[in-house]
Residue, then its C-alpha position, 0 to 999 in steps of 0.5 A: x638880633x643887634x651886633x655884640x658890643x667889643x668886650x676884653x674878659x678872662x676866660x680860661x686863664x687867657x685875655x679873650x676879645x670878643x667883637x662884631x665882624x662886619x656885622x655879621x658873626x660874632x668872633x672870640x679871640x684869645x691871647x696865649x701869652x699875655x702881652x705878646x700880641x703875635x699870640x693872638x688866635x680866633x677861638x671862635x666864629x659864630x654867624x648872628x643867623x646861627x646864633x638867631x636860630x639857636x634864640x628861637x630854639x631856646x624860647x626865652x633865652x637872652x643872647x644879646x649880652x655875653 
């Protein structure tokens, strides 16, 4: 599986960032409150290793592109 690409989207009414960290997980940021840059939390951190295992147990399922 290849490293995300970074992408900025809305996701529940928060500003969410999504990157490859070190090439190995695939992280989510969200901002609580628009345009203060403190408010910035890690939603979500998933390894690929994870997310190759869940690509085999969905057979044809894509999850290059989120």
């Amino acid at each position: 599986m290849s490293p995300a690409e970074p992408s900025i989207s809305i996701l529940m009414d928060c500003l969410c960032f999504s990157n490859d960290y070190k090439r190995t997980d695939l992280v989510i940021w969200k901002m609580e409150e628009f345009g203060v840059e403190e408010t910035w939390t890690q939603l979500f951190k998933v390894s690929y290793q994870n997310l190759q295992s869940m690509y085999r147990g969905f057979g044809e399922m894509k999850l290059s592109k989120w």
